[in-house]
Structures are given as C-alpha cells and as structure tokens.
C-alpha positions in Angstrom: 0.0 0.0 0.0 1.3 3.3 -0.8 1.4 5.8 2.0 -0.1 8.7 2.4 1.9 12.0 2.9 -0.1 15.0 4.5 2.2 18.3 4.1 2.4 19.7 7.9 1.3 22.9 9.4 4.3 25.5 8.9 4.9 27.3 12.2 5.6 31.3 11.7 9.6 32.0 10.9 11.4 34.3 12.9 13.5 36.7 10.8 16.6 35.3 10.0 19.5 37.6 10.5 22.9 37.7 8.4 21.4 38.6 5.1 18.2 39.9 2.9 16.4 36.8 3.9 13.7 38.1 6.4 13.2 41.4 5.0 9.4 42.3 3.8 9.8 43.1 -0.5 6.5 44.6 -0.8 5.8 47.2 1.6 2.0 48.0 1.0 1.0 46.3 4.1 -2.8 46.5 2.8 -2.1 44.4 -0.3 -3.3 40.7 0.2 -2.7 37.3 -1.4 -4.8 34.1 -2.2 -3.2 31.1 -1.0 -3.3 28.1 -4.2 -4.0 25.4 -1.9 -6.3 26.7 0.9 -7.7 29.3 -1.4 -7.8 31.8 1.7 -6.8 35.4 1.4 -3.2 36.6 3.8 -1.9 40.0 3.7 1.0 39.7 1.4 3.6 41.1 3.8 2.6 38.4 6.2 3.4 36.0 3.8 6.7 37.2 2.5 8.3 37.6 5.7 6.9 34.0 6.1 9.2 33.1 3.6 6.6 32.9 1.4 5.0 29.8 2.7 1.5 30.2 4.0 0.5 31.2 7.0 -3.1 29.0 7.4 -2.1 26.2 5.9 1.7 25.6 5.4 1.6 25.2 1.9 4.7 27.0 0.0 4.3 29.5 -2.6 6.6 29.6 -5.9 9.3 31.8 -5.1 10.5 34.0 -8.2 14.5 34.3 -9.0 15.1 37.8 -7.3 13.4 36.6 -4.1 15.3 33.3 -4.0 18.7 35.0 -4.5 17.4 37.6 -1.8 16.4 34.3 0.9 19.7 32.4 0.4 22.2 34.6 -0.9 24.3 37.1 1.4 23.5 41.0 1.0 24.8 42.2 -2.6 26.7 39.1 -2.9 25.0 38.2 -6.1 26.5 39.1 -9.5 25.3 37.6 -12.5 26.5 35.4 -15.4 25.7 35.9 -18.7 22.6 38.3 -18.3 22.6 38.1 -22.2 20.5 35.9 -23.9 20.5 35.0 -27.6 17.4 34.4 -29.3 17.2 31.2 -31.0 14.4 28.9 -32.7 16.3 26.2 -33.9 12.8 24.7 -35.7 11.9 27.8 -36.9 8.4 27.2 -34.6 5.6 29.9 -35.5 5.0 32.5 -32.8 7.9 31.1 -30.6 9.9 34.5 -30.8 7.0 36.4 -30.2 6.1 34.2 -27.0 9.8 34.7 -26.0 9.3 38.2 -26.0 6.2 38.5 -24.2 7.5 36.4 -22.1 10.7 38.8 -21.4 8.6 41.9 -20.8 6.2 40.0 -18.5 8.9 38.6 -15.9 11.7 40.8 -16.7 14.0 38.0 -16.8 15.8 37.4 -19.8 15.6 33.3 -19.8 14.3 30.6 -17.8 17.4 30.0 -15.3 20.1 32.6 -13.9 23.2 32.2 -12.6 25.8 33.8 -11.1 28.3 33.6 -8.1 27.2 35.0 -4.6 28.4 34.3 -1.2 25.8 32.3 1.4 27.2 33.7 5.2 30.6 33.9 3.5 30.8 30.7 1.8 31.7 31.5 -2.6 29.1 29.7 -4.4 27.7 29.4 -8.1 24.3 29.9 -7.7 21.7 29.0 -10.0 17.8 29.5 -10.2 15.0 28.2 -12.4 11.8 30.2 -12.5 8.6 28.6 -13.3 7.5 32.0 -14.5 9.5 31.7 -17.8 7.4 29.3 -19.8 6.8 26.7 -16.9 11.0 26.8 -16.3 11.1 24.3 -19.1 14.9 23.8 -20.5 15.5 24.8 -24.6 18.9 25.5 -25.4 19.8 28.9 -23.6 18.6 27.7 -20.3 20.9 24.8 -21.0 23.7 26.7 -22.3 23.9 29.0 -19.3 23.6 25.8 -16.7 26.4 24.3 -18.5 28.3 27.4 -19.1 27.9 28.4 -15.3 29.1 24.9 -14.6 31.8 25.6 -16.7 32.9 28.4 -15.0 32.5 27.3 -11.4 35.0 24.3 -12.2 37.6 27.0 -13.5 36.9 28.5 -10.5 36.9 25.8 -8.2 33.6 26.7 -7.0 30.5 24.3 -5.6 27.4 25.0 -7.5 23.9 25.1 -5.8 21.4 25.1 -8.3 17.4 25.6 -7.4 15.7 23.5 -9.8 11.4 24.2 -11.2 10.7 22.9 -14.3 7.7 21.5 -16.4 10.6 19.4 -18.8 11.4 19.9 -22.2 10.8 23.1 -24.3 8.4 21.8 -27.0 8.9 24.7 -29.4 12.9 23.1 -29.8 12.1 19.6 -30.3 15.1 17.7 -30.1 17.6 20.7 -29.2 16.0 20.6 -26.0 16.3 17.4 -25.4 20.1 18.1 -26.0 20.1 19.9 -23.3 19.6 16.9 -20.7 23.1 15.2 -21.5 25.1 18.7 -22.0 24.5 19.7 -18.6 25.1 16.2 -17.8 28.3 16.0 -19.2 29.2 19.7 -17.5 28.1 18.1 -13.8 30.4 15.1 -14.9 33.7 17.4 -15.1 33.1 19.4 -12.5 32.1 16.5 -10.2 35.8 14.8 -11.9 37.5 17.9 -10.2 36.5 17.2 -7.0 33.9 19.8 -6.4 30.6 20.0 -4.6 27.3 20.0 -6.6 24.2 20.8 -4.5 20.3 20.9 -5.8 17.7 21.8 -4.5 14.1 20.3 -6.0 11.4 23.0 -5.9 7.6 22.7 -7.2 7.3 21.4 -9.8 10.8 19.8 -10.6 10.2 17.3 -13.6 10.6 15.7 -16.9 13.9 16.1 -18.9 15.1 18.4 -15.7 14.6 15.2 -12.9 16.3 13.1 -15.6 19.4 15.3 -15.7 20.7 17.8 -13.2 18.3 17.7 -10.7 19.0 14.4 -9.6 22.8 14.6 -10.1 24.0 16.0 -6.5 26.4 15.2 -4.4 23.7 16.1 -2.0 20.2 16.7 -3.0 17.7 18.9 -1.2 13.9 19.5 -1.7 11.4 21.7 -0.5 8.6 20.4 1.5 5.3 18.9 -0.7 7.2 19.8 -3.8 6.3 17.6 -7.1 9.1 16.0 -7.7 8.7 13.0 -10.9 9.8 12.5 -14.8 6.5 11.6 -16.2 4.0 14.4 -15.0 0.7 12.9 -12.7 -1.3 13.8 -15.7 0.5 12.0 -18.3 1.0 8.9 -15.7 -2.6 8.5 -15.2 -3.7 8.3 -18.7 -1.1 6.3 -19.3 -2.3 3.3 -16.3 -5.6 4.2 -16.4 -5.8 5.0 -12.5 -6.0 7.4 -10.5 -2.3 8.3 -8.2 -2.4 8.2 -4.5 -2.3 11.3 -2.5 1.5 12.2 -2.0 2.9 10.2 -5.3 6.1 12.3 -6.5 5.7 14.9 -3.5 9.2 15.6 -2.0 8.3 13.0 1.2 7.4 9.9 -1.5 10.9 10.9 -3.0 12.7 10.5 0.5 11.1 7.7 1.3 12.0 5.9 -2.1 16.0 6.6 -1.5 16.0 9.7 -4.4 16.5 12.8 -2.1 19.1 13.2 0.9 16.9 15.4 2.8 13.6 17.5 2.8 14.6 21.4 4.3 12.0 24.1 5.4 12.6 27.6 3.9 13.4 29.0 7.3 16.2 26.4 7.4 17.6 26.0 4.1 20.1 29.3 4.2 21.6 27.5 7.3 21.4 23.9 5.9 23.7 25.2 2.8 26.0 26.9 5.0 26.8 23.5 6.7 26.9 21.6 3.6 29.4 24.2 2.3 31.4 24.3 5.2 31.8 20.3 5.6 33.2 20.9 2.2 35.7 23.3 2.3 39.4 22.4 0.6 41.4 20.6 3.1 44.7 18.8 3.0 44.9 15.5 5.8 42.6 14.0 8.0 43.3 15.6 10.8 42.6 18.9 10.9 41.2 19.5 14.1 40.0 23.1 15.4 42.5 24.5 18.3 41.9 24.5 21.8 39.7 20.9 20.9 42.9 18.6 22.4 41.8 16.7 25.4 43.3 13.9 27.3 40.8 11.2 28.3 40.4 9.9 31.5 37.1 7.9 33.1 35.4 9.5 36.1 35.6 8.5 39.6 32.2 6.7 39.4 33.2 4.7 36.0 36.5 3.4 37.5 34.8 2.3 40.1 32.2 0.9 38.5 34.8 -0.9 36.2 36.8 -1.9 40.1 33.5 -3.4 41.0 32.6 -4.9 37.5 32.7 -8.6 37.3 33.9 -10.6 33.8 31.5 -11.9 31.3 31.2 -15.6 30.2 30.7 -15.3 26.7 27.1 -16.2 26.9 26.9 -13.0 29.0 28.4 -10.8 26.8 26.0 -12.4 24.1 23.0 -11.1 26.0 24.6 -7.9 27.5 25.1 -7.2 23.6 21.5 -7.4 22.6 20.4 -6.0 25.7 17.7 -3.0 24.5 19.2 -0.6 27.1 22.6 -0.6 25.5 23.3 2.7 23.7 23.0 3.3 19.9 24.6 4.3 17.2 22.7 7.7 17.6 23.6 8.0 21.2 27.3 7.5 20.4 27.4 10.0 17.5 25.1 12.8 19.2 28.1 12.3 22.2 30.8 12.2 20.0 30.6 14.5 16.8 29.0 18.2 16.1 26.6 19.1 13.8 25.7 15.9 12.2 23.6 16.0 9.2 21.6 12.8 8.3 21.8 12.1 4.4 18.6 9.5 2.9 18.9 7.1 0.4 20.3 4.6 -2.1 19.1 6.3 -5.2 17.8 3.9 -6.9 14.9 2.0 -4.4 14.5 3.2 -1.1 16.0 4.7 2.3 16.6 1.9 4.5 16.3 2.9 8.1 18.0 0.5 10.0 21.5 2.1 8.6 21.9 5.5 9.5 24.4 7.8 8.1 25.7 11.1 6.8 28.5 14.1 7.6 29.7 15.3 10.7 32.6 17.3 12.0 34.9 15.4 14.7 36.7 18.4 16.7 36.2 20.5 13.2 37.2 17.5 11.0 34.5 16.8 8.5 33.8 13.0 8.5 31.0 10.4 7.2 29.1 8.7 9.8 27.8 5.6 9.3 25.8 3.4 11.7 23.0 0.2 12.1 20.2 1.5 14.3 18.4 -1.3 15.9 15.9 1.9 17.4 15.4 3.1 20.6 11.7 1.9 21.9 9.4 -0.8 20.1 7.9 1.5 17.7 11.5 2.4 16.2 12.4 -0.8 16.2 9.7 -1.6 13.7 10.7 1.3 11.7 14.2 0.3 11.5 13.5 -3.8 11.0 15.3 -4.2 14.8 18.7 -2.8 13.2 18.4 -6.2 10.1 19.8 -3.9 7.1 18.0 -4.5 3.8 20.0 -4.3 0.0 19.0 -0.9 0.0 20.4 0.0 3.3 24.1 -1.2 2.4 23.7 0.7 -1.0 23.0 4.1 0.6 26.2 3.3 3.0 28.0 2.5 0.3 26.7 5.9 -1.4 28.0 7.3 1.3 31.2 6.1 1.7 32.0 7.0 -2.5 30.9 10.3 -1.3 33.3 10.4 1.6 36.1 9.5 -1.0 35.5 12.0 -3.1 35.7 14.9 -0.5 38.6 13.1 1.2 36.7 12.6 4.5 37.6 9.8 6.8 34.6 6.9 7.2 33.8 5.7 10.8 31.0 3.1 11.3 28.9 2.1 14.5 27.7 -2.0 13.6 25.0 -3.2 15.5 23.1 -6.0 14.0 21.7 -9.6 14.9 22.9 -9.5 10.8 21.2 -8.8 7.1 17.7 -8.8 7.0 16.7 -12.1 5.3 13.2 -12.2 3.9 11.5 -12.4 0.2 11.9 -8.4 -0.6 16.2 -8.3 0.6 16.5 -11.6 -1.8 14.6 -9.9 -4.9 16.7 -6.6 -4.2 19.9 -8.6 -3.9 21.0 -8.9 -0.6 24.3 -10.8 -1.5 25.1 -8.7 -4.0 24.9 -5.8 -1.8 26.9 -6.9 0.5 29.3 -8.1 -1.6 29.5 -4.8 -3.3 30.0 -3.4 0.0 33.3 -5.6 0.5 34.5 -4.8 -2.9 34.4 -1.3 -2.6 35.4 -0.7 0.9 38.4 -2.3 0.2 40.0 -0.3 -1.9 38.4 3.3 -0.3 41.0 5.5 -0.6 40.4 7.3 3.1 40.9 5.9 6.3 38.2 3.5 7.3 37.4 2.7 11.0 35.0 0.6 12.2 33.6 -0.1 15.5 31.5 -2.7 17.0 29.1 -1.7 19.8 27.0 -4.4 19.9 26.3 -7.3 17.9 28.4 -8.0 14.9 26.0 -10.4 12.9 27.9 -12.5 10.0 28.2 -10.8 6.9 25.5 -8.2 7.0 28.1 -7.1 10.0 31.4 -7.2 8.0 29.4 -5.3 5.5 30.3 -2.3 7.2 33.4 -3.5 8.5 36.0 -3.5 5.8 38.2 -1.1 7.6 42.1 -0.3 8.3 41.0 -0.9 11.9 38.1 -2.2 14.0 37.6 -1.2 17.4 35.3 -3.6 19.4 33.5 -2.8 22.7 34.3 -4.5 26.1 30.9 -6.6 26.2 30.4 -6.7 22.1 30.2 -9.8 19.7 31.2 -10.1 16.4 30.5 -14.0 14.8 29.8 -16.1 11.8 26.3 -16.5 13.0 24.2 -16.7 16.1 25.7 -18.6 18.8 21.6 -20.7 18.1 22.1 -20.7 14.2 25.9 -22.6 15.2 24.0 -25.2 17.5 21.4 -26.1 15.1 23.9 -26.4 12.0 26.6 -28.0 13.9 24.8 -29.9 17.1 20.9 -30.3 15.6 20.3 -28.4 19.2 19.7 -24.6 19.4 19.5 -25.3 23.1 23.4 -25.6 23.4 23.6 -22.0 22.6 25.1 -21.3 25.8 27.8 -23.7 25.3 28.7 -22.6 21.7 28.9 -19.2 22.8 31.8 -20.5 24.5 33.5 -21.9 21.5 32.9 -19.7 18.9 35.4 -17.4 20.2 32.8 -14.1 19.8 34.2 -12.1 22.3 36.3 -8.9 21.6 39.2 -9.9 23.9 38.8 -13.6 21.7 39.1 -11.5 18.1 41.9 -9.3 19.6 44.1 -12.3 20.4 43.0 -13.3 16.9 44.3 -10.0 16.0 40.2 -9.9 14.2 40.0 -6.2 15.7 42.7 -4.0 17.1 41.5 -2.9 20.1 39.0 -2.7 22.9 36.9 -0.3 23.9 35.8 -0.2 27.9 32.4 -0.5 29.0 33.1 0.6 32.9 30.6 -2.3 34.1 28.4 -2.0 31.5 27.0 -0.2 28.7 24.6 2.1 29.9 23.4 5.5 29.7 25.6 6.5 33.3 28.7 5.3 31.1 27.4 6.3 27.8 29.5 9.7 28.0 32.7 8.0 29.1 33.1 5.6 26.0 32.1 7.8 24.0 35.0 9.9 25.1 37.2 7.2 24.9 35.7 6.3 21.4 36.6 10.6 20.6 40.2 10.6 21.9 41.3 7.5 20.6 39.7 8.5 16.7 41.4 11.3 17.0 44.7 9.3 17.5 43.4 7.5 14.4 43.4 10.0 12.4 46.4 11.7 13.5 47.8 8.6 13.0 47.0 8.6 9.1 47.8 12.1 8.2 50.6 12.0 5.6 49.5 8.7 4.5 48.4 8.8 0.6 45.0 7.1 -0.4 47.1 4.2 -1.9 48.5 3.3 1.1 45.6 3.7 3.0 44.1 1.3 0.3 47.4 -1.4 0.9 46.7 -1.0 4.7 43.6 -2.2 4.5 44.1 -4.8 1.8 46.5 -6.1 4.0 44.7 -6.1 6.8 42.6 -8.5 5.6 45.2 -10.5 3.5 46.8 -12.4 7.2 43.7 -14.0 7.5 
C-alpha cells in the first residue's frame, strides 16, 4: 500500500538575521494574497516575511528568482553570469519569438534560469535558479547553455554549485535541441564533479521531466522543499497512461525520501543554514586531521566509572551475548550525538528506497569533517519496527555505500557504528539482492582511498556485519560480539540443538578480547561495568580521543596506502 503523505502545518519564521532573507519586499501592508492550496486570502507582507510559505495552511508559494537570490544569498553578494541571452528557434516554430518576448517583458527575466556567483554567510558559491514563470522553467537550449556554461565556470573557479531547480521538462517549441540539453549539462556536472567539487540541488515545485532526468538528480547532496512535485513523467501524463487514479503524495518531495532519491527534505526558514553546513563540511582541506584549536583533550574515566569498572565482574561469553542485545545498550545515535557536532543525516540509495536500520551522513569530529555511518536497531518498540530491529535490507548497504563514494571524493575519513543480529533475510532483501549488496560493500570498501574505522558496539551479525566492516581498523566494545552467525544458528547447524547456545557461545570465540588475540579487531573499547546511559558519556569519550589518535595517525598517509593497509589487513587471514 502506498502511503499517504499530508504536508504539515508551517509554524511562523522568525526573521533570520545575516542577510536579505527576512526582510518584507513589498511594503504595502494593505495588499493581500490568495493562497493556491487553501484558497484563503493573507496580507501579502505576512506572507513574505513568512518566507513565502502560507501562514493558514503551510503550503509553500513559488518563489520568483530575485526573491530566492534575496532568501539564500548574502546582502549584494550576487552578480550575475551571462545576463545576455541569444534568441534562438532552432525549428523555426511559429510564434515562438514572439512568446519569447512576451515572455521577457512579463517577468523581466531574460531566460528561464540565472546564474551567477554569490556568497551564502561567507561561503563562494555558483548559484543558479530556475523560474517557473518563464514558460513553466522548461529547458531549450539557452537555459541549458547557461547551466552548463555556469558549470563551466565554477569548475575553472573551483567553485561548488547550488542550483534551485522548477521545471515543467522539455521546451516543446525546440524539439530535439532541448532534449540536448539533458546530456550537456550532464556532461558539464560530470567534469566538474571529476575535479572534486561539490554539486548541491535543491528540488522546488514542480521539478520534472527532462530536468529530474538530468541535473536535478545529479548532486552530491540533493535537497527539496517540502510537498514539492518531484517525478519524470507528469501525474497527468502517468494517469492516462495506467488508467488510475495516483495516490495522495505520489512524486511529492516525502514519497521521494522515502523511495531513497532525495538526501533530505529542508523548510525555507532552514535551508540558508542547511547550505551553509553543507558548504562548510566541504571546504578544501589537506589530511585528516585537521582539528579546530583549543579541541585537544586527554581522556580519563570519572571516579564513578573506574569504580564501576573496580567493582565490575567478567563476562562468560554467553553473557556478553545477552549484555550485547540487551535493548538498554546505547545506539549508534547515542554515540554520535556524544561524540561528533553538527551531524547532518543524508537519505537514500538512489535507486529503491531509504533503509532505516542504517543510519548515516557528515559530521565534523573536533572541526574535521567525516562520514558517519551506523546500524540502528531503534530506541523503543515503535523504532524498532521502523528500522527492522537494526536487520539492514540491500538498500540500506547501498546508501552506505553511497556514502562512503561520497566520503572518498571529498577526502573525509569513514567511521561506522555496527550493531546487528545480521542482514535482514526475507522475500523483498532476496529480490533486491542482498548478496550482491553486501558483496558490493566488501569490494568497494576495500579499496576506499580514506581511512576507514570501524567499530562494533553491539552485535556484529555475520556478513550483513562485515558489510560495514572493511576497515584499516576495527575497534570492538568490552561486552560486544562479532560472529559467523548466532551462537543458536551454530548449535542447530553443527549440534541439531539450538538449546546448546550457551555452550557454543563459549566456543565460537565471539568475544572482543577472543578476536583481539586473533588480531580480528585492534582494540578494545571499555564499558566501565556495562553499557549504559551512566557510562554512555565515558566511552564515547574514549571512542573521541582515541579517533582522534586514528586520524592523526593517518595524516601524511596517501590514499594508496591507506588502500594497501587495509588490503592487507585483511590479507593475514
């Protein structure tokens, strides 16, 4: 069943200092406005320093190009790129100057996109924006020239490129030269991408056809606004095509994040901020270790955790087994909210879905920018559900893997959290290909070309564990597992018994000080007793201190030999 998406009540902005963003444009404070959707009449001013979003029902307005650059751009920061545009009619279609030109003097823009570089709280950007107002935003060959062209530039430039995408799709009056269009931006995005630069879009209503099938869907990071239509094939031209009527929601902007195509959905009020974060995770660094003065720290447990650790009596193995699926033992989420600042959560495989029981995104350790990577078996029984009790499906090792190819790119060093009883196993993860996925995962991992570390904080469950565990080291935790398979699943293969569970545990060697003899994982992380939230804070600042040794520990090290270390790593076995 396809779910329903309701777009939420938007709760009145506060003005948003630093820029042009919350300033009123129209000053008649008797002039008023009819909402699309709710159909009820707002005085305009209201609306505008709403960020033109609606202030009865939530709904968002269609922003023009001058108010966009105005909401995200720094004051005056914005100068333009090619303001010229050349006529052209490459079919020779009747009345298509004309409409051009009528066009023109309507909007006062010159073509359907502009760019131009601008500064958002500092950060150099090329910034693009697509208006629905010039016939529907639909790409012919000047709107495609200047995207590419703009592209172009911001390479030579070394410059990321946020581009706010509205289109209808292809420019009927130039047939095929539109359609053109699609692959030369393509190929622009492609070189720029090549030179190691960022690439941001953000999906506004409507974004489709020939745009969502080339540079709206080619981010690094893709944004969208809330409820905005997102789809190739227009609802219209999809019904007629079936014969049925769409549910409520298909192609908004929350069926696309759900379906693994988007990386987040941002409210206006939010979205000048959110790009600042993005662009300052991506600034040009050299090493992996460039942490922000004044963050050193030397670790050392509380009085309460070494004595707790004093008074702390050693796990059988069995134990461990049952302090490791123990529902009070911190997640993933716990440890990263402890650990790392201003983590941003990234959706998606995109290609099926957004997998919930694998977490992950960037994050800045002591000012470093790194991707964060976890299994999330949930914290209460309804998130549990949501996240299949921490059982990653295909598309959940994709959009790791996603991740970590985005990680590489950027040069940021990878750190997972594994958690999991193992890969879900059911009819959907076998029709998706589960073994391929997590085969994928090995394959790639191995040859990342920035340091990898892994950590395992609970269970480490077979394959769907070492999925995410390809790494130049892996830390385990004091009372953590990390197996072929359930110590049950050995005593029914092996024994025909899944009651000797208990004493297979013991056997197995599943333990972290077992795998460190085995040299398996490189170190061990303490618990102080037990894994709780009273010691939560403590291991995770163990877990900081020691990543930053990590790290420090691979600066000067070139992505080839981070490659061989890890190749290597896993060549002694």
């Amino acid at each position: 069943m396809t779910p329903v998406f309701i777009r939420k009540k938007f709760v009145p902005l506060e003005k948003e200092s630093g820029g042009a963003a919350g300033k009123s444009v129209n000053g008649d404070a008797g002039e008023t406005v009819e909402c699309p959707c709710c159909k009820k009449t707002q005085i305009k001013a209201r609306v505008v320093e709403n960020k033109y979003v609606c202030t009865e029902c939530g709904s968002y307005f269609r922003v023009r190009t001058g108010n966009r650059i105005k909401m995200v751009a720094d004051t005056y920061s914005f100068s333009s790129w090619f303001p010229n545009a050349e006529e052209e009619n490459p079919l020779d279609f009747p009345g298509y100057m004309d409409k051009l030109k009528a066009v023109r003097e309507k909007t006062g823009l010159s073509e359907g996109v502009t760019m131009g570089k601008a500064r958002i709280y500092g950060e150099p950007v090329a910034l693009g924006v697509c208006d629905a107002r010039f016939l529907m935003g639909s790409i012919g060959h000047v709107v495609g020239e200047r995207i590419a062209a703009g592209v172009e530039k911001a390479t030579r430039l070394g410059l990321p490129v946020i581009l706010f995408c509205c289109s209808g799709g292809a420019r009927m009056q130039e047939g095929m030269i539109s359609l053109m269009q699609m692959a030369k931006t393509a190929a622009a995005l492609k070189k720029h991408s090549e030179a190691g630069l960022l690439y941001v879009p953000v999906l506004t209503d409507p974004t489709t056809g020939g745009v969502t099938a080339s540079f709206a869907m080619l981010g690094d990071i893709i944004l969208a606004e809330p409820g905005a239509l997102i789809g190739f094939a227009g609802p219209r031209v999809i019904e007629q095509t079936i014969g049925q009527k769409l549910p409520e929601g298909f192609q908004r902007a929350e069926f696309q994040l759900e379906h693994g195509f988007v990386d987040a959905i941002v409210e206006r009020a939010d979205l000048k901020r959110t790009l600042y974060k993005i662009l300052r995770m991506h600034r040009s660094r050299n090493g992996y270790a460039g942490f922000l003065p004044g963050t050193d720290f030397d670790f050392r447990p509380g009085e309460l955790m070494r004595e707790r650790e004093a008074k702390g009596k050693t796990l059988t193995a069995w134990e461990k087994v049952k302090a490791a699926r123990s529902p009070q033992r911190p997640s993933c989420m716990d440890y990263i909210g402890e650990i790392f600042d201003d983590f941003m959560e990234l959706h998606g495989d995109r290609c099926h879905g957004d997998d919930l029981a694998v977490t992950g995104g960037i994050a800045s350790l002591s000012g470093q920018p790194v991707t964060v990577i976890g299994i999330h078996k949930g914290s209460d029984m309804k998130d549990c559900v949501r996240r299949n009790y921490g059982m990653p499906s295909p598309e959940g090792y994709r959009k790791a893997l996603r991740l970590m190819k985005q990680a590489e790119k950027f040069g940021r060093p990878v750190i997972t959290f594994v958690n999991t009883s193992g890969a879900f196993c059911g009819l959907e993860a076998e029709e998706e290909g589960q073994g391929e996925a997590i085969a994928r995962n090995l394959f790639e991992m191995s040859a990342l070309k920035v340091p990898v570390l892994c950590l395992m904080i609970g269970e480490g469950g077979s394959g769907g564990a070492l999925a995410l565990a390809v790494g130049n080291q892996v830390w385990m935790m004091e009372n953590a597992t990390y197996s072929v398979l359930s110590p049950e699943g050995f005593a029914s293969i092996l024994w025909k018994d899944g009651k000797r569970a208990k004493e297979a545990a013991g056997i197995m060697k599943i333990t972290a000080q077992d795998l460190q003899r085995l040299h398996v994982v490189e170190k061990i992380i303490p618990e102080y007793g037990q894994a709780d939230k009273k010691s939560m804070h403590d291991i995770s600042m163990f877990m900081k201190y020691h990543m930053r040794e990590f790290l420090k520990s691979c600066e000067g090290m070139s992505g080839e030999e981070l490659a061989r270390q890890r190749y290597e790593r896993f060549r002694r076995f």
